[in-house]
N, C-alpha and C positions, 0 to 999 in steps of 0.2 A: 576533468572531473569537477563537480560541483560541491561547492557548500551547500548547506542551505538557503541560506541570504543570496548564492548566486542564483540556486534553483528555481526560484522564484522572483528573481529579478525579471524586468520585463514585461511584467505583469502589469507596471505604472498604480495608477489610479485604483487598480481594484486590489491592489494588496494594500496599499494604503488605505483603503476603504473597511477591509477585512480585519486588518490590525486592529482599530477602532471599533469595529463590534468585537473582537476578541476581550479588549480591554471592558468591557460592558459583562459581559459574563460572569459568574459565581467565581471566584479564585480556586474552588477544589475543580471547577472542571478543564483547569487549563494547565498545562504544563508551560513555566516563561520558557522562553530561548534563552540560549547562551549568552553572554555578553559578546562574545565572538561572533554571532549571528545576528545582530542589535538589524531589525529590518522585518527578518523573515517571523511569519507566522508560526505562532507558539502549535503544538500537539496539541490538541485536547485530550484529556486525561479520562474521557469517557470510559462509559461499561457498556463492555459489546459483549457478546456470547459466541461461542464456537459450534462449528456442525456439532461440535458433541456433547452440548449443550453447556458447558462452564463460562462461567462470569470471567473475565478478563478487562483491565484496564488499558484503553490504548496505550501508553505512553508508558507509562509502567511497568508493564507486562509484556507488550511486543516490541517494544522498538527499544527505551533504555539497555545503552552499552552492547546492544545487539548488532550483527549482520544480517537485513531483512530485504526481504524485495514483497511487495505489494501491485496486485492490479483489481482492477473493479471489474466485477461480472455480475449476470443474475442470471439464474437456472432456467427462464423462458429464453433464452437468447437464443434465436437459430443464428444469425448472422457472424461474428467475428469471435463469440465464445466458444465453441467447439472447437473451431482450430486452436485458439489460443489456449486454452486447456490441455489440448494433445500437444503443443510446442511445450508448455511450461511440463509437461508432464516427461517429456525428455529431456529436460533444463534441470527437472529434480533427479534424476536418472545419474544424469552426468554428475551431479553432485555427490552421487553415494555416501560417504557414513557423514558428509558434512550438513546432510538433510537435516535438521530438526535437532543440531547441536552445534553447528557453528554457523549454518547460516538458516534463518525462519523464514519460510516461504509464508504468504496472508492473500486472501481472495474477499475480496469487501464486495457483499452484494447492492447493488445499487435498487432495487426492489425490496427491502426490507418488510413489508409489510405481505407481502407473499414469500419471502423466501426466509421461512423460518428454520431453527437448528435441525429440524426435524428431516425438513426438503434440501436443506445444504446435504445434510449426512447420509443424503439414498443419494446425490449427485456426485459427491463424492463415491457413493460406493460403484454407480453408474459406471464410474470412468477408470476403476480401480487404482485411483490416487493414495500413492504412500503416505507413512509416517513422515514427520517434519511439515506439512502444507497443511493452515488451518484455513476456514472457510467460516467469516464472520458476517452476523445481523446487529443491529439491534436496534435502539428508536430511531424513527427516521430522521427528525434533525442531529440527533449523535452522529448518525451516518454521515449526512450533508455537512458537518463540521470537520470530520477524518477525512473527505473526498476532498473537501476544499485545501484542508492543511495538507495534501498530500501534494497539491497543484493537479489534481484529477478535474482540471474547470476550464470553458471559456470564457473572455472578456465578452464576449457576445450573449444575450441574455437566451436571444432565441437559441443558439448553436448548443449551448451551455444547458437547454433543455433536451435535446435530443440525448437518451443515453448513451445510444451509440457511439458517440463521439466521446466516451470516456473509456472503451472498454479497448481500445486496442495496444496501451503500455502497459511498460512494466516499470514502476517506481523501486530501486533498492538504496540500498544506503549503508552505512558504517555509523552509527550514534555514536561509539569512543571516538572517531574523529571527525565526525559532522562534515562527511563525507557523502554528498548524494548524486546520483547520476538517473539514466532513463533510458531504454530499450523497446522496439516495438517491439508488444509479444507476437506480432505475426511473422517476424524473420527467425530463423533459424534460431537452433539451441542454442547449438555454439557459439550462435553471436553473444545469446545472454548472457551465455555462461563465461565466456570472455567479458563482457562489459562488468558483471558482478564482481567478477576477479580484480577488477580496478581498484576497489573501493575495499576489498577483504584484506587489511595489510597484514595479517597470520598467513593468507596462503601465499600473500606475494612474497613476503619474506622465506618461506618456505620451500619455493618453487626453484 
């Protein structure tokens, strides 16, 4: 299981690189790291919007003291979104009443600028996705800041354009203990839903 500071190890150069435009930024739109994370890239504390159209701040709002898992899609995608959708939408299944109160499922569209709350919330109704999984826009460099803090990126500039090659994990995590790990969303529920389980220490404790 990873920290933060682990999750993003390996990155070299380009987290270091990142760090330093981080530091460059407005102070309200950044959430610091922990001192216990001293490395890793802070949240941005951005304003995204939901399919259902409410304001929400990243950091603030989805991920503080939370259990969440996050992947990146956009609603043109024929290629690895539709399965990945129908996988996570058995992963929230599995989940039952822990959907949308102990643990926050997030879908970050990488297409922001077509894929408004309007077209998230018929994709959503599309695929008849539950309560608990929110399905976020908003400006596009906000977006490019939550994808990059999320480690949703290549060191390769050309690779790192291809969207595709962002939409096939599943980023989750634990914030009360700075807890993060990663799961392809094209394997099985149960793998997710086991890998989630690592990081939830209420249900590991529980179980």
């Amino acid at each position: 299981m990873n920290t933060r500071r682990n999750m993003l190890a390996g990155l070299g150069g380009a987290a270091a690189l990142l760090a330093g435009w981080a530091a460059t930024r407005n102070g309200d739109m950044l959430q610091a790291a922990p001192a216990h994370a001293a490395g890793a890239v802070p949240f941005p504390n951005v304003t995204l919007y939901t399919h259902e159209g409410r304001k929400v701040k990243f950091y603030d709002d989805l991920i503080r003291g939370k259990v969440v898992t996050f992947n990146m899609m956009y609603t043109q995608c024929t290629g690895k979104c539709p399965t990945m959708t129908a996988n996570l939408r058995q992963f929230q299944q599995l989940l039952g009443d822990r959907a949308g109160r102990s643990v926050h499922m997030h879908s970050i569209t990488l297409q922001p600028l077509l894929d408004t709350p309007e077209v998230l919330r018929a994709y959503v109704e599309k695929y008849h996705l539950g309560e608990g999984w929110q399905f976020l826009t908003g400006d596009p460099d906000d977006i490019e800041a939550v994808r990059v803090s999320l480690g949703f990126y290549d060191v390769d500039p050309e690779v790192d354009r291809d969207l595709t090659s962002h939409t096939g994990l599943v980023r989750m995590g634990n914030d009360s203990y700075q807890r993060w790990t990663m799961a392809p969303a094209l394997t099985g529920a149960q793998h997710i839903f086991s890998t989630l389980n690592h990081v939830d220490h209420d249900w590991s404790a529980a179980s």
